[in-house]
VEXMI-409877 format. One line per 2 residues: number of its first residue (from 1); their letters; for each residue x, y, z of N, C-alpha, C. Coordinates in nm, 3 decimals, always signed. Atoms other than C-alpha are relative to their C-alpha. Example, Ala and Ser with C-alpha at 12.3 -4.5 7.8 and 13.67 -1.06 7.14 Angstrom:
1) AS) +0.089 -0.119 +0.000 +1.230 -0.450 +0.780 +0.090 +0.120 +0.000 | -0.082 -0.119 -0.006 +1.367 -0.106 +0.714 -0.077 +0.109 +0.073
***
This chain:
1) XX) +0.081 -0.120 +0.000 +0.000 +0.000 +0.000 +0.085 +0.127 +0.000 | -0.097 -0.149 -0.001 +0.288 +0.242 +0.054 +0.055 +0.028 -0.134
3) XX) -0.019 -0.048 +0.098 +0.412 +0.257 -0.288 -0.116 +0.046 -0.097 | +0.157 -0.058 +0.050 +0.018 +0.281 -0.408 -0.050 +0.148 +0.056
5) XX) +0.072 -0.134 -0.083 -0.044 +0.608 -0.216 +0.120 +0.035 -0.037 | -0.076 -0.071 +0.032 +0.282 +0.718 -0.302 -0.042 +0.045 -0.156
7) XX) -0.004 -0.010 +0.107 +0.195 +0.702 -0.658 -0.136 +0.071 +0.011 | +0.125 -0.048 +0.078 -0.156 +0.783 -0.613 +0.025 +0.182 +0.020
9) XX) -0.007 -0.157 -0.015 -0.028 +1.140 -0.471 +0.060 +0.058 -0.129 | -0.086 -0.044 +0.123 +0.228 +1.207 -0.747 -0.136 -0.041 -0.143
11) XX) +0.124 +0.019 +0.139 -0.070 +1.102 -1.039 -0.061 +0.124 +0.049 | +0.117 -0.122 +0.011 -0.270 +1.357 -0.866 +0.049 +0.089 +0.013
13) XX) -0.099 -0.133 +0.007 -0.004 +1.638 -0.822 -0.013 +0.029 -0.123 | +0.000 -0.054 +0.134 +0.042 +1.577 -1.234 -0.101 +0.021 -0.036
15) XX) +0.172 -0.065 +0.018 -0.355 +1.616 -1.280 -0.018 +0.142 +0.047 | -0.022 -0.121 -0.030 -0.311 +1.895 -1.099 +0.047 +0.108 -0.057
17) XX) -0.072 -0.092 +0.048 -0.049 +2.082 -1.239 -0.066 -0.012 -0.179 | +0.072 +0.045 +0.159 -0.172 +1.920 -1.612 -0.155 -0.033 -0.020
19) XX) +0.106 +0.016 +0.046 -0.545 +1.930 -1.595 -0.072 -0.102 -0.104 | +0.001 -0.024 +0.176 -0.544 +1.875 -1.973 +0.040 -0.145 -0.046
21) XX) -0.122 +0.135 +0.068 -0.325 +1.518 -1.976 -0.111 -0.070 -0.046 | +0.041 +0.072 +0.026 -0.477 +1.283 -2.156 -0.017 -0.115 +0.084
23) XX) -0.073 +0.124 -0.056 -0.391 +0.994 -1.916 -0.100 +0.010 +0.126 | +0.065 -0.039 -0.138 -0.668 +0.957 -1.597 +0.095 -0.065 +0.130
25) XX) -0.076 -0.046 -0.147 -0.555 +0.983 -1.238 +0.101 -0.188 +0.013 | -0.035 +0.112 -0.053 -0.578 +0.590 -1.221 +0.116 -0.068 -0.110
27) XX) -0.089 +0.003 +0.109 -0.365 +0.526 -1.544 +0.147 +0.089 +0.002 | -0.144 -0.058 -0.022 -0.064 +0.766 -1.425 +0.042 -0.094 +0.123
29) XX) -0.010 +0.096 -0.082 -0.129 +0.570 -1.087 +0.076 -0.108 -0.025 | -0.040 +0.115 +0.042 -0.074 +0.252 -1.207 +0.163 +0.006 -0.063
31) XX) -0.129 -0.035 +0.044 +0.219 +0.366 -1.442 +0.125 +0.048 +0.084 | -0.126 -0.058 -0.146 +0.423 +0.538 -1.137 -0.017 -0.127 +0.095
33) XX) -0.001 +0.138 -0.090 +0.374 +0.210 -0.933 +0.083 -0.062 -0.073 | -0.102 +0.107 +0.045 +0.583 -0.001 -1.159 +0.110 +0.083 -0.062
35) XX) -0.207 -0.082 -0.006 +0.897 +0.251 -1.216 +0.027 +0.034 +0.145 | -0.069 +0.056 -0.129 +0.873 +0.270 -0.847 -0.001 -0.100 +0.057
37) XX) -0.010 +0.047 -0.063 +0.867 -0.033 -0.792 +0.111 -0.089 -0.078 | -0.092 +0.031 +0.098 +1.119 -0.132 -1.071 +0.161 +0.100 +0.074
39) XX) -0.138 -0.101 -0.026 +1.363 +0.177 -0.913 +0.054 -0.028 +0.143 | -0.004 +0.039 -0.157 +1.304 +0.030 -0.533 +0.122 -0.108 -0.034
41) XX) -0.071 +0.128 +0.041 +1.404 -0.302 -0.675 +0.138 -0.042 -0.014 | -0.145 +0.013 +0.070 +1.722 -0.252 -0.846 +0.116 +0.093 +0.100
43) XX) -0.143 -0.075 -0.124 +1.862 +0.030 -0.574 +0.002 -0.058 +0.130 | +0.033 +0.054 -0.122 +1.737 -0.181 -0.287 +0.114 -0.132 -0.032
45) XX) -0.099 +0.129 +0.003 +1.917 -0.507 -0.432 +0.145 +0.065 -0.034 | -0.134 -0.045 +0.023 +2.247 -0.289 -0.565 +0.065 +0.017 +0.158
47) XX) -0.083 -0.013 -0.183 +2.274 -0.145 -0.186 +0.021 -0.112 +0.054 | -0.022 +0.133 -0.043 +2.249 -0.447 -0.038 +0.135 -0.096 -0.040
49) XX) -0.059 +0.076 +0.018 +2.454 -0.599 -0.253 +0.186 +0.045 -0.032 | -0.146 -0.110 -0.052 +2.749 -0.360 -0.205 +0.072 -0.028 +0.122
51) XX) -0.069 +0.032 -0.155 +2.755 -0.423 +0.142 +0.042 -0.163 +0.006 | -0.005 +0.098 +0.005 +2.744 -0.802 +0.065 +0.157 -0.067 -0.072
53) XX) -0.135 +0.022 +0.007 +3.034 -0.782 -0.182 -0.068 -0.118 -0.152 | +0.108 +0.060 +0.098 +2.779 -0.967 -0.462 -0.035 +0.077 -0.105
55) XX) +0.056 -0.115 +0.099 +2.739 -0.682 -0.690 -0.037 -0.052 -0.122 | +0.015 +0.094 +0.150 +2.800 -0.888 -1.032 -0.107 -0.036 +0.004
57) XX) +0.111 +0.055 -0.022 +2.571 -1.130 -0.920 -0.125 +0.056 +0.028 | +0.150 -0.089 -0.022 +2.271 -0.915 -0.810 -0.014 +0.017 -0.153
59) XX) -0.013 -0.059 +0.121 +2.363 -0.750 -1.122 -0.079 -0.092 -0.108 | +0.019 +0.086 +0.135 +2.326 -1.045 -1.374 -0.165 -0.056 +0.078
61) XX) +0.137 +0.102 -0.066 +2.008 -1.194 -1.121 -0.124 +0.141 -0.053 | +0.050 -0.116 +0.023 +1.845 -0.830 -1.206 -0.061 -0.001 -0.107
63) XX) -0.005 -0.013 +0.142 +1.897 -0.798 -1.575 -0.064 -0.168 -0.072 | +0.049 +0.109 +0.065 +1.829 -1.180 -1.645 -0.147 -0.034 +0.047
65) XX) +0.122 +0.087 +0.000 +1.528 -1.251 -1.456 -0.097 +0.153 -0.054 | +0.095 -0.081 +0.091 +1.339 -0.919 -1.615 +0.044 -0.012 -0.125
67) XX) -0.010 +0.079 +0.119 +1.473 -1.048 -1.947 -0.077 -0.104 -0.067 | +0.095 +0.143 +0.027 +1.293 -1.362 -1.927 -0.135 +0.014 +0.046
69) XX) +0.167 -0.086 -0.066 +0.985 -1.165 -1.710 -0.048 +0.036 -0.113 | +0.069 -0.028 +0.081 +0.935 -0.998 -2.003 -0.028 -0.064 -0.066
71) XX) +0.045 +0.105 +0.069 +0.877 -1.240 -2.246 -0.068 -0.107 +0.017 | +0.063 +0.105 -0.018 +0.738 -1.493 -2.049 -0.131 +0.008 +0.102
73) XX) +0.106 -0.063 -0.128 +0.493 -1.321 -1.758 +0.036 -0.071 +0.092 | -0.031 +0.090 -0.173 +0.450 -1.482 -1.430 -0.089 +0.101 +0.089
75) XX) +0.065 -0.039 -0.133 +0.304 -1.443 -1.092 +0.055 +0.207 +0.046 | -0.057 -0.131 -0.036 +0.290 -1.106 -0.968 -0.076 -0.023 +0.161
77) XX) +0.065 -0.006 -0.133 +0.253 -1.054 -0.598 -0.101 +0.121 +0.033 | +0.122 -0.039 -0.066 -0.049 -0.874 -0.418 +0.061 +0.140 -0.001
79) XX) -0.037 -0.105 +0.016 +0.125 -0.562 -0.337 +0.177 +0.057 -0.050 | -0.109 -0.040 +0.085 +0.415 -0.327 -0.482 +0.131 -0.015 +0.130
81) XX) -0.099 +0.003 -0.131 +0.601 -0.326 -0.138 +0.052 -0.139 -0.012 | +0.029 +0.188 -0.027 +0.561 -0.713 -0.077 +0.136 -0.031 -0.130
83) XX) -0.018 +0.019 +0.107 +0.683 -0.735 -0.449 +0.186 +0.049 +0.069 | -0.139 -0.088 -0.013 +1.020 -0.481 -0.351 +0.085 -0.095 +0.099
85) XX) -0.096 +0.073 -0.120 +1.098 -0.690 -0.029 +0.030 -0.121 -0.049 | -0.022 +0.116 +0.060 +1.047 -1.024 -0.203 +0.072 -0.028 -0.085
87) XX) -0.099 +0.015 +0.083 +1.261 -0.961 -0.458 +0.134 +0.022 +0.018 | -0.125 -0.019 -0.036 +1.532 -0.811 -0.310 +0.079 -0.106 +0.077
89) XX) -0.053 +0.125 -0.099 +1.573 -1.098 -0.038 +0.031 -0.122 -0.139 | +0.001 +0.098 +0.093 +1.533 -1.319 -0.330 +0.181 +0.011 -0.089
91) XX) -0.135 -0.045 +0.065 +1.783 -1.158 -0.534 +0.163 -0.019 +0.068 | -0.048 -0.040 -0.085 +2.010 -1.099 -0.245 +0.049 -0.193 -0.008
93) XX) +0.011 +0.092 -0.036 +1.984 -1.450 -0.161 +0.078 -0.101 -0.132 | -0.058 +0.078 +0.098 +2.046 -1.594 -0.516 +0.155 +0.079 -0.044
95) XX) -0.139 -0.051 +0.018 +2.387 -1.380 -0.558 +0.105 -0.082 +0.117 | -0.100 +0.096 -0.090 +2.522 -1.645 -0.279 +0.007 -0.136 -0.048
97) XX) -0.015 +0.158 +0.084 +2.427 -1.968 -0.454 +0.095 -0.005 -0.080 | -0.078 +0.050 +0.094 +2.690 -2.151 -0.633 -0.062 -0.150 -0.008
99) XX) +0.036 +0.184 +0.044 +2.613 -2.521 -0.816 +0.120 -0.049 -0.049 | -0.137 +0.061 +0.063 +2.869 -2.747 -0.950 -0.133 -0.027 -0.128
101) XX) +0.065 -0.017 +0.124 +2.760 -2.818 -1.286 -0.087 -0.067 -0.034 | +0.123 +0.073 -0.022 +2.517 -3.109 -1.259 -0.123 +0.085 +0.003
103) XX) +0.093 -0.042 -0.036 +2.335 -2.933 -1.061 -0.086 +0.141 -0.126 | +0.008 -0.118 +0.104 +2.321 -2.623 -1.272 -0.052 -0.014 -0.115
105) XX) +0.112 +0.035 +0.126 +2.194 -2.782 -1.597 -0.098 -0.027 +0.028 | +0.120 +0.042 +0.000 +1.956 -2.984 -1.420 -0.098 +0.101 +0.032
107) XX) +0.091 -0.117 +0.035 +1.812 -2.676 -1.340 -0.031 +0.075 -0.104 | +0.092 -0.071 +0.150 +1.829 -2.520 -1.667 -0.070 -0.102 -0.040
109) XX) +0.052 +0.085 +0.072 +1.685 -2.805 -1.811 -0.150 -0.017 +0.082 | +0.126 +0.007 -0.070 +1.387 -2.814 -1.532 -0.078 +0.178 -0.053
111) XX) +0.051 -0.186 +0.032 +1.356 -2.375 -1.624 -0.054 -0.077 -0.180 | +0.003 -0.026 +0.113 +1.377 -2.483 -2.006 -0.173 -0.121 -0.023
113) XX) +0.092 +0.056 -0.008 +1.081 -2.768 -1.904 -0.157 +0.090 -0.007 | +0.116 -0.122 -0.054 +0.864 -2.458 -1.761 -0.033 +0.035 -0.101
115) XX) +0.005 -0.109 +0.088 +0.934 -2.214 -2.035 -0.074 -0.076 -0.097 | +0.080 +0.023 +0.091 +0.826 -2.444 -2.269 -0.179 -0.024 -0.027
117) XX) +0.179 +0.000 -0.065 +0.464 -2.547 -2.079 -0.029 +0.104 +0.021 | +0.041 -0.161 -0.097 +0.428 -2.205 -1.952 -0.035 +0.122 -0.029
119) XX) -0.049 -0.158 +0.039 +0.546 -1.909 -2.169 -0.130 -0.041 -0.121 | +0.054 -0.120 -0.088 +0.285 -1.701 -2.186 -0.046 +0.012 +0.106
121) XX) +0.116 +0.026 -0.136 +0.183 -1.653 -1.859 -0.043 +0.110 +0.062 | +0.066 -0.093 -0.047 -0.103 -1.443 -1.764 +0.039 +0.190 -0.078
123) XX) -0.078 -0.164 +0.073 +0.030 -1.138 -2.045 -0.111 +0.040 -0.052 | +0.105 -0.060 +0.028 -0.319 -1.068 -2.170 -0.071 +0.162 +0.039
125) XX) +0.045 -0.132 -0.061 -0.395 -0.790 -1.962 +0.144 +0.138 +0.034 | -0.092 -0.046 -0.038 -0.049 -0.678 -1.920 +0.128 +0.053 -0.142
127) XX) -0.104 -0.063 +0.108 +0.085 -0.624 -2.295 -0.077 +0.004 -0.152 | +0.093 -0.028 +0.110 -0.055 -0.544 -2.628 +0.124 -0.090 -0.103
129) XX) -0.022 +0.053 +0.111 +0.129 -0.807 -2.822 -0.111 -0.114 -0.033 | +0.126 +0.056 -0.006 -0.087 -0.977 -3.007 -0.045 -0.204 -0.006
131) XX) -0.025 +0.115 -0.075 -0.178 -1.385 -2.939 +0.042 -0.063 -0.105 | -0.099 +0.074 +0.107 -0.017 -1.486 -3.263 +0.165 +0.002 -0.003
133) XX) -0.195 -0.029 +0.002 +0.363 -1.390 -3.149 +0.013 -0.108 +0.131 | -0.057 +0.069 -0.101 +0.302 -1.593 -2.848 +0.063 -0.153 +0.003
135) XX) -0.124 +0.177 +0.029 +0.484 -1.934 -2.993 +0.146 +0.086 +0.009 | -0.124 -0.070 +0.034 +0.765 -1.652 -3.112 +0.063 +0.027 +0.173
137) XX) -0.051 -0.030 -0.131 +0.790 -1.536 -2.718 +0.038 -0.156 +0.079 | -0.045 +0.054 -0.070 +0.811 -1.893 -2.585 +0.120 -0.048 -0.101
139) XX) -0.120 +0.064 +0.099 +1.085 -1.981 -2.885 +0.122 +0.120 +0.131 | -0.141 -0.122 -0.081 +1.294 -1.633 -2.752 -0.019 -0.074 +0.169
141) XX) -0.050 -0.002 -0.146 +1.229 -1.761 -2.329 +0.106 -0.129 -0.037 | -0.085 +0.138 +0.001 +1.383 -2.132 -2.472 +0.109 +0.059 -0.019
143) XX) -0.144 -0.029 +0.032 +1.649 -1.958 -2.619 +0.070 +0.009 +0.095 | -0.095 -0.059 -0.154 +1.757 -1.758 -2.288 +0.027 -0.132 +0.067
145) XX) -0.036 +0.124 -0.078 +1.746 -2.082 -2.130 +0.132 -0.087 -0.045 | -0.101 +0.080 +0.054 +1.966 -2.267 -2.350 +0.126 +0.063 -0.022
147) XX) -0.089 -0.066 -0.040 +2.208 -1.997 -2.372 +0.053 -0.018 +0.167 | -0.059 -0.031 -0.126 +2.218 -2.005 -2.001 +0.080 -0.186 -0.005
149) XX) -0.059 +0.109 +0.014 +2.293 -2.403 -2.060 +0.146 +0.011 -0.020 | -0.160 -0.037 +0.072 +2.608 -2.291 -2.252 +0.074 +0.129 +0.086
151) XX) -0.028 -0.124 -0.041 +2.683 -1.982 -2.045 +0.044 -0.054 +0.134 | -0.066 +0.067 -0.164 +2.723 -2.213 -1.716 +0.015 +0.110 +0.154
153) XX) -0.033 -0.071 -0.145 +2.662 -1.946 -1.438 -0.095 -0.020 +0.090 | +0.077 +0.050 -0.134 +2.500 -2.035 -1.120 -0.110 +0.075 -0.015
155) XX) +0.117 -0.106 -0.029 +2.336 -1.691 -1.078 -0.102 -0.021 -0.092 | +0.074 +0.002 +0.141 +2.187 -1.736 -1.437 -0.107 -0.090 +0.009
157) XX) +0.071 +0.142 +0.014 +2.066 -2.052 -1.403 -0.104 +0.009 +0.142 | +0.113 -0.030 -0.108 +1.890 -2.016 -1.076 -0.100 +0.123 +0.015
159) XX) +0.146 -0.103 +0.038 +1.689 -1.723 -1.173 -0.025 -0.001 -0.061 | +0.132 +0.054 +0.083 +1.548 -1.846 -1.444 -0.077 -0.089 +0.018
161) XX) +0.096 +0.106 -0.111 +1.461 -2.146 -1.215 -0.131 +0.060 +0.056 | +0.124 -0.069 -0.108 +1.263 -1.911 -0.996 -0.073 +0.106 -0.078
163) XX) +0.130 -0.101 +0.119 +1.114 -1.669 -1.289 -0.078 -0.169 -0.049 | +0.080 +0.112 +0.101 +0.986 -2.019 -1.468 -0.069 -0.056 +0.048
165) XX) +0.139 +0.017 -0.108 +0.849 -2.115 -1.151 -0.092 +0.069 +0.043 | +0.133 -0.103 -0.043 +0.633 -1.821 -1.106 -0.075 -0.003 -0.109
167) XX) +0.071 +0.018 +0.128 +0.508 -1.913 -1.455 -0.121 -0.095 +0.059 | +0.088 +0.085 -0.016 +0.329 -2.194 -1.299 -0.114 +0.065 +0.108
169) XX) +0.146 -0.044 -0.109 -0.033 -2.099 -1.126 -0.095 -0.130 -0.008 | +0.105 +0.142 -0.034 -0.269 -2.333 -0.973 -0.088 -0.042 -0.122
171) XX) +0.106 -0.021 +0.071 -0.554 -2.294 -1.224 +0.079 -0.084 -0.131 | -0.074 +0.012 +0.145 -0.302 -2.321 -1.548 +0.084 -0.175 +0.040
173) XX) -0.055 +0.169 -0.038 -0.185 -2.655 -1.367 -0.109 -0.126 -0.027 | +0.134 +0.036 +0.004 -0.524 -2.799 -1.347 -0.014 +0.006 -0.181
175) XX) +0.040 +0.006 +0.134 -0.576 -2.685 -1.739 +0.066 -0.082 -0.058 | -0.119 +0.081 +0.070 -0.204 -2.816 -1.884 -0.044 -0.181 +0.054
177) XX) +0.007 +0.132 +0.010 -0.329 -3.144 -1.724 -0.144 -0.075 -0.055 | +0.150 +0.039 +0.060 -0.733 -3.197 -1.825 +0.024 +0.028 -0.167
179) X) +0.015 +0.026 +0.129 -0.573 -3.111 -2.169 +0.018 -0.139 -0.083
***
């Protein structure tokens, strides 16, 4: 709720000052909620991960799992806060994992299982591409995956584990199997 009232003030400051915008109160709303909660994200896990001594790693856990977010959707949590803390611990957390290399494929290879059942997930309401590119978006999440196969980095490979698992929702589990 605190980044929602933050945003809803700043939407209504620019209504304010801009009358005239095209854009209503709840539509700037919305839009200032996910660059702050995109700007929390990335300076909340950098600090952190300064003091930790993890920087790379945050770094690449950052850039790769909104890489593969975008293209593939996934779970979004309840609120924008929730969302900021959960990710950062997350993040935070996966910049300490190391695998030996077993391990490490078998996880890409369990992410590249997901991506393929999974990708799109839940992007309907959330992007204006249209539902004929969505084979093309799960071809591009396989790719990232299989690159990360060949690319061999822990961090890599375990956050696309945990983006590919937020692909999966109860409901879409239930469907993929009555098909």
């Amino acid at each position: 709720m605190i980044i929602e009232a933050v945003s809803l003030r700043i939407a209504e400051g620019i209504k304010r000052q801009v009358p005239e915008h095209k854009s209503s109160v709840n539509v700037l709303k919305h839009a200032i909620s996910i660059v702050l909660n995109v700007v929390l994200i990335v300076a909340a896990t950098l600090i952190v991960s300064l003091f930790t001594g993890n920087t790379k790693e945050a770094a690449i856990a950052l850039v790769s799992f909104a890489l593969l977010r975008q293209f593939s959707g996934g779970l979004h949590l309840k609120t924008g806060i929730s969302c900021v803390l959960v990710t950062t611990a997350l993040f935070t957390a996966i910049s300490y994992i190391d695998l030996s290399v077993m391990y490490l494929q078998i996880l890409n290879a369990l992410s590249l299982l997901l991506v393929l059942i999974y990708v799109p997930c839940k992007i309907e309401k959330q992007s204006r591409i249209p539902k004929k590119y969505y084979p093309v978006l799960r071809v591009i999440c396989a790719v990232m995956v299989l690159a990360s196969m060949l690319i061999q980095s822990p961090t890599l490979a375990v956050t696309f584990f945990v983006q590919a698992l937020s692909l999966i929702h109860r409901k879409e589990v239930r469907d993929h199997v009555t098909d």
